[in-house]
N, C-alpha and C positions, 0 to 999 in steps of 0.2 A: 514682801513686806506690805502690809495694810496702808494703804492710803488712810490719815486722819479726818474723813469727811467734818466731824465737827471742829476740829481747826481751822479748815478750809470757809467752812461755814461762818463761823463766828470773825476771822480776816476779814471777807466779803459783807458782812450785816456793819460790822466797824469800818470799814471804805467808803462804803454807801452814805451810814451817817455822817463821815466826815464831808463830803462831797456836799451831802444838803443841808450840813452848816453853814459852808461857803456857800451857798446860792444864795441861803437866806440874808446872809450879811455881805455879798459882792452883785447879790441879780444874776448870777452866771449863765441861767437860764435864758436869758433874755437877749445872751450876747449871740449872734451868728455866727454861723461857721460850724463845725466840727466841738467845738464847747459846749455849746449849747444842747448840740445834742445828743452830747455823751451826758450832759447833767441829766436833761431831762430822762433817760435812758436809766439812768443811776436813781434816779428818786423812784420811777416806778418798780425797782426790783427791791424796794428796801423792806414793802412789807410782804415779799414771796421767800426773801432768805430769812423772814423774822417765821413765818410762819412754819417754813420747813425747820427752823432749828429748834422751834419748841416742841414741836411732835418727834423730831429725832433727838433731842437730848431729855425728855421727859416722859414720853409715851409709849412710842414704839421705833424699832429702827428695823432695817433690812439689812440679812449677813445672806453671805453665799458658805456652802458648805465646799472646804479646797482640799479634804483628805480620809482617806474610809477610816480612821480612828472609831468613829460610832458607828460603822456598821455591827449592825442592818438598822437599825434605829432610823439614822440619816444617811443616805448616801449622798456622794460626790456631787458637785454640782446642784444638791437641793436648795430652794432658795429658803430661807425662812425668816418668822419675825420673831425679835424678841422685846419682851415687854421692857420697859425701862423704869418702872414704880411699884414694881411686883418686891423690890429690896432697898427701894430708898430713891429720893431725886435728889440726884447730882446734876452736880454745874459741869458744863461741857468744859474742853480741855484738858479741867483738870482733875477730875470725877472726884469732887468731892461731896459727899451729902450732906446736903442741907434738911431732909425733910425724912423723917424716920416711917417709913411703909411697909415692910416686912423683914425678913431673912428666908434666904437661904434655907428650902428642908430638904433631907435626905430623899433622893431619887428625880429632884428638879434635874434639868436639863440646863444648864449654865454657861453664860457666855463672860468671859473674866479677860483679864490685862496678862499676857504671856510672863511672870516673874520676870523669867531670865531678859524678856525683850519684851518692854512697854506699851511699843509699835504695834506689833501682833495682836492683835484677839485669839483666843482659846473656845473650843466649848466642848463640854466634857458633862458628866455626871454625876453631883453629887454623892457621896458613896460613906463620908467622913466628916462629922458635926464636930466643935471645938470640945475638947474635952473625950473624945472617941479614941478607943482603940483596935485602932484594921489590924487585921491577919488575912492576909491570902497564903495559904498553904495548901498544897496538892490541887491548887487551883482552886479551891472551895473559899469564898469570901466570910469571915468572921466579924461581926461588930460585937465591942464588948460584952465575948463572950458567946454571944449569939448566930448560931449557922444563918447566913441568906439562905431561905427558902429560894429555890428551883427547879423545873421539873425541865429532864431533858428531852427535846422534843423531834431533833433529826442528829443524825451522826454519818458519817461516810469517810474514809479513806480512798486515797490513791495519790500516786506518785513521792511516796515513800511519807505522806502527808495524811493526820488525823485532823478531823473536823466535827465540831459537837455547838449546837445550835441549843441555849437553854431559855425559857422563858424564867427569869428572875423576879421576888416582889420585893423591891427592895422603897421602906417608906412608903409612899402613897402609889410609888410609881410601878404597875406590870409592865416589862417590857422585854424584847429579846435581846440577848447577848452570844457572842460570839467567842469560841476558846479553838484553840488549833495546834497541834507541834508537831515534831519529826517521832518517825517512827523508827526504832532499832534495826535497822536493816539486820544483826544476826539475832537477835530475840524476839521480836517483833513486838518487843512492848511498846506501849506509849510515851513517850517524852514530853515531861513537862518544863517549858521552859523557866529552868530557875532566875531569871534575873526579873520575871515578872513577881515571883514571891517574896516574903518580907513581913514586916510585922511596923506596924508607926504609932505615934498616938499624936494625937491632931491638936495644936495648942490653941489656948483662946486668942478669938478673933481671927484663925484662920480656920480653912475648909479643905477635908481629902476628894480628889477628884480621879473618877479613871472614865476610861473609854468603852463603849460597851462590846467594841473589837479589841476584845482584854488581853491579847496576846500580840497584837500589835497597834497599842495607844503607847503616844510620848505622854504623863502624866503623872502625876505624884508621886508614884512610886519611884520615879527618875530624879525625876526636880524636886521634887516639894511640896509646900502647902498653898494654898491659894490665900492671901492676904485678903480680909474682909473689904480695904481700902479699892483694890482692883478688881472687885465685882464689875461686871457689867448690866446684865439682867438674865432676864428668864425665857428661854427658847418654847415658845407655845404652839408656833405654825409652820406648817409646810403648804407654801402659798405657790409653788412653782418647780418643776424639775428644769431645767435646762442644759444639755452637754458643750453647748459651742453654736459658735458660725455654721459650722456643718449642719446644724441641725437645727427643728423645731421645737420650741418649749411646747412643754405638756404641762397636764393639769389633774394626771391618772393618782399622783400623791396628796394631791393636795386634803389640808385635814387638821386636826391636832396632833402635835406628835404623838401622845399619848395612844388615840386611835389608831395612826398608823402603827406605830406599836403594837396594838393587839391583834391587827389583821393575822 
């Protein structure tokens, strides 16, 4: 489960202020001891949590990437930013917008409110504008009506496992995607997994999202629609790889997604 860093945030910016209310009407500051110098302690942090909460609830914020859903796009442990006014500025807590800045376009990189769980962040791929109608069949992605362009660019087999690497242009965004199934041990066709197929049309004021590891993203095709209200922003950068403790972060990703993308 996600930590709600801007809850946490806006508690602490609301404690602080309450704290040098009372100074200002009891002198608390002034008293010795242990009080005084938790006040004064308290007053100098009030303009470091005002400051980080306006760059993270209006600007820009930092996610950790926790599951290959987008590969090869993002991988595991990528750190990234995303923008916060690339779709509107919301008030922290309780994302609501206040200040109208863009939408949502097909092939963005989207960081959203998990439907089924609040708590969670999501980020997926655009794929499905309000008023659109998806088809994936035979794995091939349809918007009303219209084949996604892709050209396929690696494929390999083994262990009884197909693997097909496609560069997609889907909207504004070139980027690669990943498709995979089992193979017929006595025909040796290829299997496509039908529970990723289906057909939806995307109602207003929500958005279709999939993964660009299309054959193993949790995403719309599962859950549903992405509610315009649960937007978060728009994933722009890969500012850091890092695996753990064990290891050292690198800086070999670092980029626009997009770019990375094209590598």
């Amino acid at each position: 489960m996600d930590i709600d860093i801007g809850f946490w945030l806006t508690l602490l910016l609301a404690v602080t202020l309450v704290i040098w209310v009372a100074d200002k009407l009891f002198r608390l500051k002034a008293k010795k001891g242990p009080v005084g110098s938790v006040v004064e302690t308290s007053n100098s942090l009030i303009s470091v949590f005002f400051v980080v909460l306006v760059i993270r609830s209006f600007i820009v914020e930092p996610f950790t990437i926790p599951s290959g859903s987008m590969l090869p796009t993002l991988q595991v442990h990528d750190f990234i930013l995303v923008s916060k006014f690339s779709y509107g500025l919301r008030l922290p807590i309780t994302n609501t917008k206040i200040i109208e800045t863009g939408e949502p376009k097909r092939g963005d990189v989207m960081v959203f409110k998990y439907p089924k769980d609040r708590s969670i962040n999501f980020i997926k791929r655009v794929v499905g504008l309000p008023g659109d109608r998806v088809v994936v069949r035979d794995n091939q992605l349809t918007i009303n009506g219209k084949l996604v362009a892709r050209d396929l660019v690696n494929e390999k087999e083994g262990n009884g496992i197909w693997h097909r690497e496609y560069v997609e242009q889907l909207g504004h965004a070139t980027h690669l995607i990943w498709q995979q199934g089992r193979i017929n041990p006595y025909t040796g066709q290829k299997v496509i997994p039908s529970r990723t197929q289906g057909e939806w049309i995307v109602p207003d004021g929500h958005y279709f999202v999939m993964g660009d590891n299309r054959d193993n993203s949790n995403d719309s095709r599962f859950w549903g629609m992405v509610p315009e209200k649960l937007v978060v922003g728009r994933a722009f950068l890969i500012w850091m790889h890092w695996d753990g403790l064990t290891s050292l972060p690198h800086f070999s990703r670092n980029g626009s997604i997009d770019q990375v993308e094209a590598k």
